[in-house]
Steps between C-alpha positions, in 0.01 A plus 500: 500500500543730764811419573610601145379824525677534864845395352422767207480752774748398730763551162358819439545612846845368522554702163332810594661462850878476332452774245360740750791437733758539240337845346462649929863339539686658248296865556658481818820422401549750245377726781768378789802615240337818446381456136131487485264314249234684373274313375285524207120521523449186350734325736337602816169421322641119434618506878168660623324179311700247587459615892132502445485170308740313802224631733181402299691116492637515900069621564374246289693221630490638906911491523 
């Protein structure tokens, strides 16, 4: 049982982790060839909760 719900996390970490990368990735990108992103509120809001949510699973789990 436990297990379960640590393989549920671990995939959401993984996904959190690989979405978060991609979104800071190409920010920087756009950024190195001098044409900046802006981004809209509710992107940064999705990022900001996704950041928090990877935490909240790393805390719970101690990794």
């Amino acid at each position: 049982m436990l297990l379960d719900y640590l393989k549920a996390d671990i995939a959401e970490i993984i996904d959190l982790a690989q979405k978060n990368a991609s979104y800071d990735a190409t920010l920087a990108a756009r950024q190195d060839v001098g044409a900046p992103i802006t981004s809209g509120d509710e992107a940064v809001a999705e990022r900001r909760r996704r950041g928090q949510r990877f935490i909240e699973l790393k805390d719970k789990w101690g990794v």
